[in-house]
C-alpha positions as CSV (number, residue, x, y, z in Angstrom):
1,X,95.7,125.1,74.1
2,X,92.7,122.9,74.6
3,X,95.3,119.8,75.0
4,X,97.2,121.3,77.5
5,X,94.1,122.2,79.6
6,X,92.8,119.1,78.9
7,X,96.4,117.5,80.1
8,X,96.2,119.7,83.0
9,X,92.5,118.6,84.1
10,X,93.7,115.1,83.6
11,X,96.9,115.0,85.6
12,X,94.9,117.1,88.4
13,X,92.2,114.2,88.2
14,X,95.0,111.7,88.3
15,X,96.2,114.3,91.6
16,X,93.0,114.0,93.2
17,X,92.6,110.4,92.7
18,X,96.1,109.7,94.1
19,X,95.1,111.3,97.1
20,X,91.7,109.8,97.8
21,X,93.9,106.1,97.8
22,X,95.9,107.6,99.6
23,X,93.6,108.8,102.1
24,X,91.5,105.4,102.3
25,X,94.7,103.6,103.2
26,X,96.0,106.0,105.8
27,X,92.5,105.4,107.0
28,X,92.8,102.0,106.7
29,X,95.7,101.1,108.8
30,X,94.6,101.8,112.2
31,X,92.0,100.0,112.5
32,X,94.1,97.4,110.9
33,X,96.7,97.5,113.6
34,X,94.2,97.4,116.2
35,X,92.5,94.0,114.8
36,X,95.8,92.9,115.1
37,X,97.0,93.4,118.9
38,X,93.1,92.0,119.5
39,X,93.5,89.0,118.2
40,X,97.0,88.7,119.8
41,X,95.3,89.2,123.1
42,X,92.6,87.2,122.5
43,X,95.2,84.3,122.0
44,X,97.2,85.2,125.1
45,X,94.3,85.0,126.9
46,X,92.9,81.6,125.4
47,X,96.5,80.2,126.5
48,X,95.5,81.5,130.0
49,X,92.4,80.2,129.8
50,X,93.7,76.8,129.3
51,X,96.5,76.7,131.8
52,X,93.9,77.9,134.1
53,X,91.6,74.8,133.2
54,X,94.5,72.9,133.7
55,X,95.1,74.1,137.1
56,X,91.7,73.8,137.9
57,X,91.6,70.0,137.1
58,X,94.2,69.1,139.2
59,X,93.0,71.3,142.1
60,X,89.4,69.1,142.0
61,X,91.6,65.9,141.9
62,X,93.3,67.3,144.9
63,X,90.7,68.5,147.0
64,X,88.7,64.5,145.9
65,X,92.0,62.8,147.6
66,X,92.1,65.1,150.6
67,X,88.7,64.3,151.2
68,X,89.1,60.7,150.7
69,X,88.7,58.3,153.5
70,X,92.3,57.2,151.8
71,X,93.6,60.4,152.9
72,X,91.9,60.7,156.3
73,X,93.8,57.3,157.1
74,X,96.8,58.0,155.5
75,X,97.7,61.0,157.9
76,X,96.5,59.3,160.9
77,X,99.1,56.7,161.0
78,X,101.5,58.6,159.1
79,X,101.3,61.9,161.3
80,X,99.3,60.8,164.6
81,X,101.0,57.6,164.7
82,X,97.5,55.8,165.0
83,X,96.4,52.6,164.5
84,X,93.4,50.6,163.9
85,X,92.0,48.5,166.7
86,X,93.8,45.1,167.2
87,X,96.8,46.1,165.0
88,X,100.3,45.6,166.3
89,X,102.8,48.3,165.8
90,X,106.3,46.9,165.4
91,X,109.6,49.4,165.6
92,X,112.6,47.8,164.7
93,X,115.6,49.5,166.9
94,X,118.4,51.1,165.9
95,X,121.8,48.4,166.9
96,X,122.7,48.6,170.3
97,X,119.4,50.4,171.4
98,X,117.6,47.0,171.8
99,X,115.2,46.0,174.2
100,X,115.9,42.7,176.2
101,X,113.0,40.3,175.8
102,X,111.9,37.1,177.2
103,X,108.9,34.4,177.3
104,X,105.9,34.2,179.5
105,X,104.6,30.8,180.7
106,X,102.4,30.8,177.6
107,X,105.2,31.5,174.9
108,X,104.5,35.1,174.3
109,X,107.5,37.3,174.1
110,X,107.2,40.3,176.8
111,X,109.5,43.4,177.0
112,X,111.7,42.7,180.4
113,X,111.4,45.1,182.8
């Protein structure tokens, strides 16, 4: 009799014990789980970070050429079709859309009227 009481203590002890691992685990997991979708945001978000370095870096090499003197020139003759003082501008027609020309007295070729 003692045996089997002694038995029955031990398999309620084993019981018990069971279900106190049990219970840490179950405890265990969702704060488990919730280390884990962190740190998977906290690498989504250092790839952002990055592109958004990126993107940065290429906006401050932008705004340094469009506030270049570089630039400034570039879209005067390019857009406002000027030029800088004693430059010539020379247009080459399209065929059959030419200009007669002729020479002055001192050799300079003038546009005929």
């Amino acid at each position: 009799m003692k045996r089997a009481k002694a038995r029955s203590n031990r398999k309620k002890m084993i019981l018990l014990i069971g279900a106190g691992i049990g219970l840490l685990a179950l405890a265990a997991v969702p704060p488990y789980l919730q280390h884990r979708e962190l740190a998977q945001e906290a690498d989504r978000l250092s790839a952002d970070l990055e592109q958004v370095r990126t993107e940065h870096g290429q906006m401050q090499k932008e705004k340094e050429w469009l506030s270049s003197d570089a630039y400034v020139e570039q879209v005067a003759r390019q857009q406002l079709g000027l030029v800088r003082p004693g430059e010539v501008i020379v247009v080459r027609a399209k065929q059959g859309n030419g200009v007669p020309l002729k020479k002055d007295a001192n050799g300079n070729i003038q546009i005929r009227d």
